[in-house]
One Martini backbone bead per residue (centre of mass of N, CA, C, O) as a GRO file, in nm:
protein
  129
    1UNK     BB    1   3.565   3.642   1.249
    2UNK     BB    2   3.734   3.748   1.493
    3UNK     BB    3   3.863   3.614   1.797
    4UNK     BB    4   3.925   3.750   2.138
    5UNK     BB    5   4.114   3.654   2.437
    6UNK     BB    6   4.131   3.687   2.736
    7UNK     BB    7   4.382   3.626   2.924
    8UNK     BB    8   4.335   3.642   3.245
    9UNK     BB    9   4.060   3.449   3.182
   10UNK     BB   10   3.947   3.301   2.952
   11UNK     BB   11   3.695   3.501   2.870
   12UNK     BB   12   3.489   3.634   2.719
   13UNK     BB   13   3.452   3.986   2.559
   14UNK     BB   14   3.270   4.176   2.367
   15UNK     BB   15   3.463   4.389   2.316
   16UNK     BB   16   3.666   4.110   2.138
   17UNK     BB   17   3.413   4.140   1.912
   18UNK     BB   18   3.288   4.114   1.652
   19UNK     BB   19   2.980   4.241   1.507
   20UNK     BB   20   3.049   4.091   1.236
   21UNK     BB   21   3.060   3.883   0.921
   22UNK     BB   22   3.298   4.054   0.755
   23UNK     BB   23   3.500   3.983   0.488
   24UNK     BB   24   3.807   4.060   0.365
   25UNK     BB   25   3.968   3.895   0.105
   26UNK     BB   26   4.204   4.081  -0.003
   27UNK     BB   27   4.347   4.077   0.244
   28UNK     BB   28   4.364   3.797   0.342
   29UNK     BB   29   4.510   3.714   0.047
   30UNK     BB   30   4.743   3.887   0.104
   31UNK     BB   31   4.839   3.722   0.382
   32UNK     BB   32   4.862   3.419   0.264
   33UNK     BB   33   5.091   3.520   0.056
   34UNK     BB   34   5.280   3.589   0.325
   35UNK     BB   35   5.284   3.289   0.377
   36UNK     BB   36   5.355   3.038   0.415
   37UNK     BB   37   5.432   2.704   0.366
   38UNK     BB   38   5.325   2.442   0.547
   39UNK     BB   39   5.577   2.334   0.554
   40UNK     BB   40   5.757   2.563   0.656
   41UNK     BB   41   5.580   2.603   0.923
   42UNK     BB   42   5.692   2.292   1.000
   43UNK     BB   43   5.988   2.420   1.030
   44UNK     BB   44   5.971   2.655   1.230
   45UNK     BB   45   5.825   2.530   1.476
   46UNK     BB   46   6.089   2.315   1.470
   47UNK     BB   47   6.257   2.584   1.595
   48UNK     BB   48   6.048   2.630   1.824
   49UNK     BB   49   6.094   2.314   1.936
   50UNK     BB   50   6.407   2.346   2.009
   51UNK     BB   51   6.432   2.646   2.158
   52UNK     BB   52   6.206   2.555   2.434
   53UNK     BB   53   6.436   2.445   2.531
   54UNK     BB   54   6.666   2.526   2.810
   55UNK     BB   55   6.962   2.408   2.718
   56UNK     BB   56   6.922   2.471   2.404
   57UNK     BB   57   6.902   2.788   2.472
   58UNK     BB   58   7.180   2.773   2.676
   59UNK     BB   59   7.344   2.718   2.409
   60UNK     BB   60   7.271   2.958   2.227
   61UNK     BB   61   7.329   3.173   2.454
   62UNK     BB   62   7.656   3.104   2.427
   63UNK     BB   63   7.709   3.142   2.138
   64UNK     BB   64   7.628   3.437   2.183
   65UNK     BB   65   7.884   3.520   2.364
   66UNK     BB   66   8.067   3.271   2.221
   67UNK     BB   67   8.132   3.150   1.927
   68UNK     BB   68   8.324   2.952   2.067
   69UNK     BB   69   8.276   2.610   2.164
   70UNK     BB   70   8.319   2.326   2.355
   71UNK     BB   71   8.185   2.085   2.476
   72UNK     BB   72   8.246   2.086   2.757
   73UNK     BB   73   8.221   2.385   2.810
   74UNK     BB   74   7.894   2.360   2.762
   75UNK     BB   75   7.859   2.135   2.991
   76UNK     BB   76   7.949   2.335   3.211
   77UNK     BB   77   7.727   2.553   3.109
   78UNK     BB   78   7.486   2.366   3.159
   79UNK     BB   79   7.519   2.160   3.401
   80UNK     BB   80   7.613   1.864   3.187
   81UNK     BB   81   7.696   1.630   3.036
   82UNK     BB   82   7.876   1.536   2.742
   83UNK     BB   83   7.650   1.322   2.665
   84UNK     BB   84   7.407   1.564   2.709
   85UNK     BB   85   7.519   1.745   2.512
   86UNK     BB   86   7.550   1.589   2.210
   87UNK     BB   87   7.261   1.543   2.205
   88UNK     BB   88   7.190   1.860   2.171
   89UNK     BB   89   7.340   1.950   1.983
   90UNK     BB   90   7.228   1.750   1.727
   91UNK     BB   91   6.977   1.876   1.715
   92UNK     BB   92   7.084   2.175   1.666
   93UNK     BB   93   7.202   2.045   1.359
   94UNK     BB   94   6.984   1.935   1.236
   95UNK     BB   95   6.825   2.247   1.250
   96UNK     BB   96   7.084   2.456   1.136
   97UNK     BB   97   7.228   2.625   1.410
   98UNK     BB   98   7.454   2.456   1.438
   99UNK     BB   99   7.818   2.427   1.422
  100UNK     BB  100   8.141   2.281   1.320
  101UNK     BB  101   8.512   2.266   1.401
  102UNK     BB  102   8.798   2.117   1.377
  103UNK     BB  103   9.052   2.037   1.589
  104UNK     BB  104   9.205   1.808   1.604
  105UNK     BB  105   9.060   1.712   1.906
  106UNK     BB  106   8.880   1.928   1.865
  107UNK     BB  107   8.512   2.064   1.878
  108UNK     BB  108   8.368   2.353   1.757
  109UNK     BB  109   8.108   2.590   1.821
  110UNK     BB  110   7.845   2.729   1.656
  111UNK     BB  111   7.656   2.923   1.519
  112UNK     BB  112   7.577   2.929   1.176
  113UNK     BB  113   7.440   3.179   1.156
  114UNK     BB  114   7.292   3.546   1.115
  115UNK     BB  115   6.999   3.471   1.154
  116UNK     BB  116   7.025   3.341   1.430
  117UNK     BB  117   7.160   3.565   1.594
  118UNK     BB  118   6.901   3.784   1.524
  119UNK     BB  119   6.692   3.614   1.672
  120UNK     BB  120   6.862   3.580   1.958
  121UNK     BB  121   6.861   3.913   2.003
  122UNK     BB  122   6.563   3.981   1.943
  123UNK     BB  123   6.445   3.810   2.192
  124UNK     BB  124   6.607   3.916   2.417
  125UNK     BB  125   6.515   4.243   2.399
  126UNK     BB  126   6.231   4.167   2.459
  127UNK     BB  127   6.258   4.064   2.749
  128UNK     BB  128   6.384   4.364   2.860
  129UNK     BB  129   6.092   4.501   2.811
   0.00000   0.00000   0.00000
């Protein structure tokens, strides 16, 4: 059945392991039925693989605390290039995390939506515990 690792030392400790070989067939099927499908499973993966980067993270944690940011403000709060941001903000974007509005000659940055910043509040408070 399931084996679990003690994290502290990664060796077995039979505490950790089922004594049986019986599968709940039932259990399972209800499982599987509420996991995404493997499509959506690897598009989530690259969205917490792209969250993984600390600059990335540092520039969606910046959007977090103040909603409008352009270019520059990003690129002097994560204290990289404008080149540097714009690749970043980029790749932010294609997995749509984040969107951008232009004024003029400006272009600013946001969250995309309430559900990334959901993640991201979620997130925060986890670690703060």
């Amino acid at each position: 059945m399931f084996e679990q690792i003690r994290q502290s030392n990664m060796k077995r400790d039979d505490t950790y392991l089922c004594k049986t070989t019986i599968i709940n067939y039932e259990r399972v099927d209800k499982v599987k039925k509420c996991l995404p499908s493997d499509i959506k499973l690897s598009d989530l993966a690259e969205v917490f693989k792209v969250l993984s980067d600390p600059t990335r993270l540092k520039i969606v944690l910046a959007l977090l605390c103040r909603e409008r940011l352009c270019v520059c403000d990003l690129a002097a709060i994560a204290d990289i290039t404008v080149s540097g941001i714009s690749h970043q903000l980029r790749l932010l974007k294609n997995m749509k995390l984040v969107s951008y509005i232009k004024e003029g000659k400006m272009v600013y940055y946001s969250l995309n939506d309430s559900h990334v910043v959901n993640v991201l509040n979620e997130a925060v408070e986890h670690i703060k515990e």
